[in-house]
Structure formats: structure tokens, C-alpha cells
N, C-alpha and C positions, 0 to 999 in steps of 0.2 A: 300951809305949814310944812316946814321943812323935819324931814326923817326924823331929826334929832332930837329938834320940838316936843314929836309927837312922841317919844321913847322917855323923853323928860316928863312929861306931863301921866304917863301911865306911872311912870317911877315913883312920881309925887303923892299918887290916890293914899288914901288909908288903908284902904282893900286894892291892891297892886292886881292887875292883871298876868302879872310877868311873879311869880311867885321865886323868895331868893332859895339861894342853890342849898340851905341845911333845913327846908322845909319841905320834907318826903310826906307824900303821900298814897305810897306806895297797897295800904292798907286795903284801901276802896280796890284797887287794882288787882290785889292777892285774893280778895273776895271773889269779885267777877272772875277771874282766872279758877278757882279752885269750882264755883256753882258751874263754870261750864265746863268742866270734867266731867263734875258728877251726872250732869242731865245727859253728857253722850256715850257714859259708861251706861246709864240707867236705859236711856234710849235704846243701846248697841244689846246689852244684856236680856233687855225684856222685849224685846221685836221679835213677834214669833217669824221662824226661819221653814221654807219647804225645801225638802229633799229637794235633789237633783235628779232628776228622770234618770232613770238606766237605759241603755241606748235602746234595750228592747221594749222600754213603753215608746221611747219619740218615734223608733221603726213604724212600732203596731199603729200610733197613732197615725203621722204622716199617711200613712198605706190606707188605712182608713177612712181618712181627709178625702184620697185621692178617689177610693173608690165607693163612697158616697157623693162626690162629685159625680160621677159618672151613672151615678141612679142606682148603685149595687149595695147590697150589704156589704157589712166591714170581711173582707177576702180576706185577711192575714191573720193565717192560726199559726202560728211559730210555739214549740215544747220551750218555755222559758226557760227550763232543766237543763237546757245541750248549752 
């Protein structure tokens, strides 16, 4: 079957594959579009969030890491105050 044939023949059905150009169905579309806002507002807004270390826990930690590595208790007392 040649191209045209086959463009004729969807043309022909009752229920057309090729829907003509003043029948929007835009509706279904506006749906999905607005339900997945709400689920990645809902998602973004209710995902509990943890602080950001302050550089003096990643210090004390690291430091810690390094000299429990080594077989020692955690060496790093730093006055968090200065």
C-alpha cells in the first residue's frame, strides 16, 4: 500500500485515528498537567529537609573519622563560641 492509501483509509474509519483540527482535547491534558504540579509541590513541601552542617561539625567530624582511624579517641575539642 502506498502512503496515501494508507492516510485514506485511516480517513475513512468512523473513529479516525488522525482526529480533525476543531476537536481539542485538550482537557485530559490540563488534568495531567495541573495533578503533576500538585504531587511535586506536595512532594517539594512535605519532604522533610536536614540542616546543612556548619563547617565546625564537618571539621570535628572529619577530624574524628581521621583519628578514630588511627585507634585514638575523637582529639578535636574546638570552643564552637570563637
Amino acid at each position: 500500500m502506498e502512503a496515501w492509501q494508507i492516510w485514506a483509509h485511516l480517513l475513512q474509519q468512523k473513529n479516525p485515528v488522525i482526529r480533525p483540527p476543531g476537536d481539542d482535547h485538550a482537557m485530559p491534558a490540563l488534568m495531567f498537567l495541573a495533578a503533576f504540579i500538585f504531587v511535586g509541590l506536595f512532594v517539594e513541601v512535605c519532604s522533610p529537609s536536614e540542616p546543612e552542617p556548619s563547617w565546625y561539625e564537618r571539621y570535628v567530624e572529619d577530624n574524628c573519622k581521621r583519628c578514630e582511624l588511627e585507634g585514638n579517641e575523637c582529639c578535636v575539642y574546638i570552643d564552637a563560641t570563637r
